[in-house]
C-alpha positions as CSV (number, residue, x, y, z in Angstrom):
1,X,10.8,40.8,-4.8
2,X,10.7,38.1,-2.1
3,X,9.9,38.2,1.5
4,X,11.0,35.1,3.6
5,X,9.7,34.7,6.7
6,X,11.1,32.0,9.2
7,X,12.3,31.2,12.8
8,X,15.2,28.4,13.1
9,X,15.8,27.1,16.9
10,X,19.4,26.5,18.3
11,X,22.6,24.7,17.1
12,X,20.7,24.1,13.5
13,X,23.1,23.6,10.4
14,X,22.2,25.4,7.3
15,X,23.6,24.9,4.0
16,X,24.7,27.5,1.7
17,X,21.8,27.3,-1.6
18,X,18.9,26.9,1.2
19,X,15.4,29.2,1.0
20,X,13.9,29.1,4.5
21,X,10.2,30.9,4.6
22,X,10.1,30.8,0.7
23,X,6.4,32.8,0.1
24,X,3.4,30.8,-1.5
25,X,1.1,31.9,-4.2
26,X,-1.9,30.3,-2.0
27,X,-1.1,32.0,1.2
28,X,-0.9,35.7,1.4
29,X,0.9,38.0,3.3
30,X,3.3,35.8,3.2
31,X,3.7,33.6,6.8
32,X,6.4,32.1,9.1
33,X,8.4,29.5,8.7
34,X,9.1,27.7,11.9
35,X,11.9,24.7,12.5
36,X,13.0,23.3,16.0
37,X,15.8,23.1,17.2
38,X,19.3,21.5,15.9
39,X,18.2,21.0,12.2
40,X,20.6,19.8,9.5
41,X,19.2,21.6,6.3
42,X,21.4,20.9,3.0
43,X,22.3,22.7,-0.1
44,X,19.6,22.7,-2.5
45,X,16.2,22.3,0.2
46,X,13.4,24.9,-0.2
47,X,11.3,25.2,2.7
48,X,7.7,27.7,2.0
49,X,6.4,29.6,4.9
50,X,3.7,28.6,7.1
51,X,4.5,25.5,8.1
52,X,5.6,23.6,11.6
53,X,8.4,21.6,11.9
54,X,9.6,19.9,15.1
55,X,13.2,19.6,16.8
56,X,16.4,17.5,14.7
57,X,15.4,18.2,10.9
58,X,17.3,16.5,8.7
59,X,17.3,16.9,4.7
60,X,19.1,15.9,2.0
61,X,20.0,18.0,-1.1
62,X,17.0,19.4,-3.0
63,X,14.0,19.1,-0.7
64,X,10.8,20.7,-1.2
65,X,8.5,21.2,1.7
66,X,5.5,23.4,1.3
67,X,3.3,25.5,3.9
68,X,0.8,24.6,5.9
69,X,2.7,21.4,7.3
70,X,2.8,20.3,10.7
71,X,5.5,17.8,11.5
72,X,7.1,16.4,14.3
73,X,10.3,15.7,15.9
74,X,13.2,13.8,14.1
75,X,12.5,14.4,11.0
76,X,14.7,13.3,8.2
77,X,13.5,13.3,4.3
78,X,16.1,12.7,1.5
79,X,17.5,13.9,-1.9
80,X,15.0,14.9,-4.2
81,X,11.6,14.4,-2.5
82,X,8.6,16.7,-1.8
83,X,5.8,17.3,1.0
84,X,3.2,18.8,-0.6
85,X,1.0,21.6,1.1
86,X,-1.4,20.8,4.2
87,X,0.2,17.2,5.5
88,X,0.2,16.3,8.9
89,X,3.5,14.2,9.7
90,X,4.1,12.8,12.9
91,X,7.5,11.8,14.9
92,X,10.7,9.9,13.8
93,X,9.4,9.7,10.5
94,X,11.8,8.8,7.5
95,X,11.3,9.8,4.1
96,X,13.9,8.5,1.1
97,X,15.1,9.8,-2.1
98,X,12.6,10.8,-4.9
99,X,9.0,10.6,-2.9
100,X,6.4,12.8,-3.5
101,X,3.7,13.4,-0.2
102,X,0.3,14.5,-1.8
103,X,-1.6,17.3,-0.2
104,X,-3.6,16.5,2.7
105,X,-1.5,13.0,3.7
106,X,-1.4,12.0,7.1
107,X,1.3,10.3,8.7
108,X,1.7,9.1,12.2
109,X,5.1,8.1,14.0
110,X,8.0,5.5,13.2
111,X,6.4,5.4,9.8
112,X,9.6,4.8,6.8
113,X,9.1,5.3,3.3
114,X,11.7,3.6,0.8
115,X,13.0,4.9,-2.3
116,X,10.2,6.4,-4.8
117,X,7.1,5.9,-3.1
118,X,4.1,7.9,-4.7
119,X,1.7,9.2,-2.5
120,X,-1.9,10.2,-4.3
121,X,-5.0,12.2,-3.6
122,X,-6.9,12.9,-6.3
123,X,-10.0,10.6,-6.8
124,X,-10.6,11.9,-10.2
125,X,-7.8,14.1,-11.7
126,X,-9.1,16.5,-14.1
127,X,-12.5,17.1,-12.7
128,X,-13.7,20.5,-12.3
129,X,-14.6,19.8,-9.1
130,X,-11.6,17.8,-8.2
131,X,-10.0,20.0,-6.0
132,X,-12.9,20.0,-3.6
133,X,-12.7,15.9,-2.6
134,X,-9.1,16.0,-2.5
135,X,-8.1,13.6,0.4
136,X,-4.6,11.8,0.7
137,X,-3.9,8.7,2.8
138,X,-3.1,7.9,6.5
139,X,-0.2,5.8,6.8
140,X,-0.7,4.5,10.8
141,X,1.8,4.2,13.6
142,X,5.2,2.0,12.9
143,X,4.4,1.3,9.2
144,X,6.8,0.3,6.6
145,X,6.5,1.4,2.8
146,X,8.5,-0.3,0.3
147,X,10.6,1.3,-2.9
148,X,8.2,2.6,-5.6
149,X,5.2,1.6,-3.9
150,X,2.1,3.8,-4.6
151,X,-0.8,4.7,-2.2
152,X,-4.3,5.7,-3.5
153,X,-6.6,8.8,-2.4
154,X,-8.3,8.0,1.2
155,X,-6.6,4.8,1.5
156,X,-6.2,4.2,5.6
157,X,-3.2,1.6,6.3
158,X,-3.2,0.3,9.3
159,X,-0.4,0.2,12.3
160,X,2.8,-1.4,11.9
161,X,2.2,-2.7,8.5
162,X,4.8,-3.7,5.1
163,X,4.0,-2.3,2.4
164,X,6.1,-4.7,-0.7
165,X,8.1,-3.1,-2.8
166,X,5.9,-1.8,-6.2
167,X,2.6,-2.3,-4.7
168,X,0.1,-0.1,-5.4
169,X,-2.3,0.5,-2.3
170,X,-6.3,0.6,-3.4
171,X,-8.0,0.2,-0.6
172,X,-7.6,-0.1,3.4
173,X,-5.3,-2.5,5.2
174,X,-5.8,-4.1,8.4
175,X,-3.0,-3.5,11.2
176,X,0.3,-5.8,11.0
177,X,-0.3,-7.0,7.1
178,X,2.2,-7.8,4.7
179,X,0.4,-6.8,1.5
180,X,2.3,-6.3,-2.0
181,X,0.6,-6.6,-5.4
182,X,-1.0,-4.4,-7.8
183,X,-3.5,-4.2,-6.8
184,X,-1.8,-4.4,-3.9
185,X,-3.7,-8.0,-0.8
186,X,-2.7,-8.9,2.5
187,X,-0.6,-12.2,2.4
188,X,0.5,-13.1,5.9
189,X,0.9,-10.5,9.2
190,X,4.0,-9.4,9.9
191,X,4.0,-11.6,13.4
192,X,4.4,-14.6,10.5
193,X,7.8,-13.4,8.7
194,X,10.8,-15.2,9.2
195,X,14.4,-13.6,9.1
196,X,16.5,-15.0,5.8
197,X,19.6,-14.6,7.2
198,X,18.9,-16.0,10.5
199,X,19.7,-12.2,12.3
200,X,16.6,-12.9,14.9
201,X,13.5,-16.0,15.1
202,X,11.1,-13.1,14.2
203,X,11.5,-9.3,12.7
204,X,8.9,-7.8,13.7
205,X,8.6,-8.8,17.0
206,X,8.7,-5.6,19.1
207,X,5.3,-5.0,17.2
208,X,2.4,-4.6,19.2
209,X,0.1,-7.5,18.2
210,X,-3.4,-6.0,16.9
């Protein structure tokens, strides 16, 4: 037998086929779910209790998000994807279809997360003792991740950078890169990118110059 736990603010849309305050194994009694005001929470999302979610929620259909979370304001994470346990998520932060969040990521605001990306923190999965040095990413302030792009344990990237699409992230990148590759290198700042349809002279240049 089951016992949900959660507390949903005003004018929030809930699907039917939603588990609010579902209990974890890790974290008894089980604790409260909490979700801001005017969520939009679709068939198919689970949502444990014990973690901290901000005003406008938004997910699409079958989202996992574990406890111990803390996350911002407007919110919105896609079909398919999952926050592990123990991440720290800021505001407006946009997470597609099919991503996994490891355990113990942080992620400030503005950041976006194409299609697939893969989030790690194991250093060496299988040790014994691997549970004890578990440490995921930071993803910095305005930063842009790429479709199937994956980021390695402890890997800091820095504000406002673009992440190219299938790059996998080793090591830490400097603010307002453009880095792809596997392993992924910087190639230019994002100050040096031109538009290819001629839209705007410069598309990234609200960016705060670092």
């Amino acid at each position: 037998m089951t016992h949900e736990k959660f507390k949903i603010g005003v004018n929030s849309r809930v699907d039917d086929g939603v588990r609010l305050g579902y209990p974890s194994d890790r974290v008894k009694p089980s604790v409260l779910l909490v979700i801001g005001d005017q969520a939009r929470i679709r068939s198919g999302t689970v949502i444990y209790g014990g973690s901290q979610i901000g005003c406008f929620l938004e997910t699409g259909h079958n989202v996992v998000i574990r406890e111990e979370n803390k996350i911002g304001n407007h919110f919105s994470i896609w079909n398919n994807s999952v926050i592990d346990y123990g991440c720290k998520i800021a505001n407006n932060v946009r997470i597609h279809c099919n991503c996994y969040i490891a355990q113990f990521t942080t992620i400030e605001d503005d950041v976006f997360l194409a299609p697939g990306a893969m989030i790690a923190n194991d250093f060496h999965p299988g040790c014994e003792h691997s549970r004890k040095c578990m440490r995921g990413p930071t993803i910095k302030k305005g930063t842009q991740i790429g479709v199937n792009v994956t980021i390695l344990p402890g890997v800091i990237i820095g504000q406002n950078s673009l992440i190219g699409a299938g790059s996998v992230v080793t090591r830490d990148v400097a603010p307002n890169s453009v880095v792809y590759g596997n392993p992924a290198k910087v190639h230019k700042s994002i100050h040096e990118l031109k538009c290819i349809s001629g839209i705007t002279d410069e598309p990234y240049k609200n960016r705060e110059r670092l």
